[in-house]
C-alpha positions as CSV (number, residue, x, y, z in Angstrom):
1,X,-13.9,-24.7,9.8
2,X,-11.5,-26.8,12.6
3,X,-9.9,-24.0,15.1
4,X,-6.8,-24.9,16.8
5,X,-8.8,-25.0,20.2
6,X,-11.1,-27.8,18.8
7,X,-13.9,-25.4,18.3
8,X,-16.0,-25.7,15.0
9,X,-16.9,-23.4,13.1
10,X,-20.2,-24.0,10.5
11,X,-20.6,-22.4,7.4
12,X,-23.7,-22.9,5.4
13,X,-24.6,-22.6,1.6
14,X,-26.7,-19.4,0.5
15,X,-29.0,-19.3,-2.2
16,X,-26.4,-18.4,-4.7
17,X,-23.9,-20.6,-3.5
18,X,-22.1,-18.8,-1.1
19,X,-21.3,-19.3,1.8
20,X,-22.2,-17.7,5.0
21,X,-21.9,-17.8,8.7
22,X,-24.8,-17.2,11.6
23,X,-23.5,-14.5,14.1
24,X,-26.5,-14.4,16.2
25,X,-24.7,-16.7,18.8
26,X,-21.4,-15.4,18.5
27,X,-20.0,-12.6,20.6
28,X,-17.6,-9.5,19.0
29,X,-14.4,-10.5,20.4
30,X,-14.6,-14.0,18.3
31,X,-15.4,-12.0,15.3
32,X,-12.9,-10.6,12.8
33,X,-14.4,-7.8,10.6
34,X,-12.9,-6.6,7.5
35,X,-12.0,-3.3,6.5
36,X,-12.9,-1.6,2.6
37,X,-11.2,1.1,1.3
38,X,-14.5,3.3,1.2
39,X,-14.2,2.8,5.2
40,X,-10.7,3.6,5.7
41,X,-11.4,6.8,3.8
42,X,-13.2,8.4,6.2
43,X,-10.6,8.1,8.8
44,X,-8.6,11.4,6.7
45,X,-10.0,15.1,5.0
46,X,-10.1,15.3,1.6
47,X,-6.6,17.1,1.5
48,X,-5.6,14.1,2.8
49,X,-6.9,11.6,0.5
50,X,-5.9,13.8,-2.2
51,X,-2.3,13.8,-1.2
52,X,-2.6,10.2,-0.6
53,X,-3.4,9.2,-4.1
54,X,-0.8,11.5,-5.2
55,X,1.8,9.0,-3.4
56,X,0.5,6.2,-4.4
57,X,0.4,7.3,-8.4
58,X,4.2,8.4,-7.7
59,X,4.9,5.0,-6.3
60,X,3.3,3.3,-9.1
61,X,5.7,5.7,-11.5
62,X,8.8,5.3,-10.0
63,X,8.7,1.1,-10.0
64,X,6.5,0.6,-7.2
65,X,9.2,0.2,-4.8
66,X,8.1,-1.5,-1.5
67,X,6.9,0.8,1.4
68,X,10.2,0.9,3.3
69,X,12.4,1.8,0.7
70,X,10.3,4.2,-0.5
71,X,9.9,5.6,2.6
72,X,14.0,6.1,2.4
73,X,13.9,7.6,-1.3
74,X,11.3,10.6,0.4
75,X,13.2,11.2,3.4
76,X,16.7,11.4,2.1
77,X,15.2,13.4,-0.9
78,X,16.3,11.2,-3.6
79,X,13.5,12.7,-5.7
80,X,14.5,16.1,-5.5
81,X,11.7,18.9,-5.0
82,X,9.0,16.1,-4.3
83,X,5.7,17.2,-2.7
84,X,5.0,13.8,-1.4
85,X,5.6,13.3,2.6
86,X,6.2,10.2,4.5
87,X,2.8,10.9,6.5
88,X,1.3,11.0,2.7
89,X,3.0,7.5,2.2
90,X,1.5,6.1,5.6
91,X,-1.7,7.6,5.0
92,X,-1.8,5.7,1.6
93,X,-0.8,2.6,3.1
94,X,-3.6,2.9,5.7
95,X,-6.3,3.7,2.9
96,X,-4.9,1.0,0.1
97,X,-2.9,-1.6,2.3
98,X,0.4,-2.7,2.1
99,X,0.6,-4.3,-1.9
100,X,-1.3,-4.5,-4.7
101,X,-1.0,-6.9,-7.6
102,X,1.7,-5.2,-9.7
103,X,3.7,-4.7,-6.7
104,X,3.5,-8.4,-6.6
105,X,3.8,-9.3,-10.0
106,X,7.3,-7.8,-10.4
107,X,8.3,-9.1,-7.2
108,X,7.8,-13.2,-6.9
109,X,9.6,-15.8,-8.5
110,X,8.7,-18.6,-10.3
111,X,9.3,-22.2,-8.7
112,X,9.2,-25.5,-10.8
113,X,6.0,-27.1,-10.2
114,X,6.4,-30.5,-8.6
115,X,6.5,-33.6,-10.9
116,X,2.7,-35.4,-11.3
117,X,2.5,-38.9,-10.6
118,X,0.4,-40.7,-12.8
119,X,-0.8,-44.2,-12.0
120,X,-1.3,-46.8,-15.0
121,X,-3.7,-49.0,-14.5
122,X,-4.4,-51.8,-16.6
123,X,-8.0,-52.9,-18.0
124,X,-9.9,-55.9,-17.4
125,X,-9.9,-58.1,-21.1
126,X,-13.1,-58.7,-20.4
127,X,-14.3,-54.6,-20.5
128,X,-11.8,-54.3,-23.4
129,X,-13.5,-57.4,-25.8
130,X,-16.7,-55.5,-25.2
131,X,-15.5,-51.9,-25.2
132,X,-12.9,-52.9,-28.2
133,X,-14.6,-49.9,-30.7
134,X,-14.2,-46.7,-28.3
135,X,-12.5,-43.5,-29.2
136,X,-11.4,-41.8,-26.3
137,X,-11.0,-37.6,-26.8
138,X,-9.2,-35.3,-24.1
139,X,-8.8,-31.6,-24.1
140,X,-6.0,-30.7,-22.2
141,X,-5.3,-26.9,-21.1
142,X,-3.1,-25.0,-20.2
């Protein structure tokens, strides 16, 4: 990997061909560490978490609805007599992150793919006289 400074960065190739980094040499502040939801859930009591999932299921019900405006529809009360808070919402988002896949799905638009060039290129008569008896078979997917 090229950084923007001009430092490089050099993965290699484990066993099972993944690919891996050395951090023996590298100090903490270079390093960016991911977090999992299993981690995140420690951060809240099991009230919490429980009230949590409840807002996430209700924003999966309702359309899933992007954080903001559901943010709105709970604090004007446009789901009237709903147990689910705005701290719920933000402790969801914490746990689960901002989008998941259906979020997404409903949300992006296709784009026409760009045109492929394809580039002809004639055969040598030579390779065609002694290749003149060759069936050629292609499986194209989609």
């Amino acid at each position: 990997v090229h950084k923007s400074e001009g430092e490089i960065i050099n993965f290699h190739e484990g066993p099972k061909r993944l690919y891996y980094h050395d951090m023996k040499n590298r100090s903490t502040e270079q390093c960016l560490f991911v977090n999992t939801v299993e981690d995140n859930l420690k951060h809240f009591s099991a009230q919490d978490v429980d009230r949590a999932k409840k807002a996430h299921k209700l924003q999966m019900i309702i359309g899933r609805p992007g954080n903001e405006d559901y943010n709105w529809y709970i604090k004007d009360n446009f789901i009237k007599d709903c147990p689910v808070t705005n701290r719920d919402i933000r402790t969801a988002k914490f746990i689960w992150g901002e989008r998941e896949r259906g979020d997404l799905q409903g949300k992006t638009t296709w784009r026409k793919p760009r045109q492929i060039q394809v580039d002809h290129t004639n055969i040598p008569p030579a390779i065609m006289q002694h290749y003149r008896d060759i069936t050629l078979c292609v499986d194209v997917m989609k």
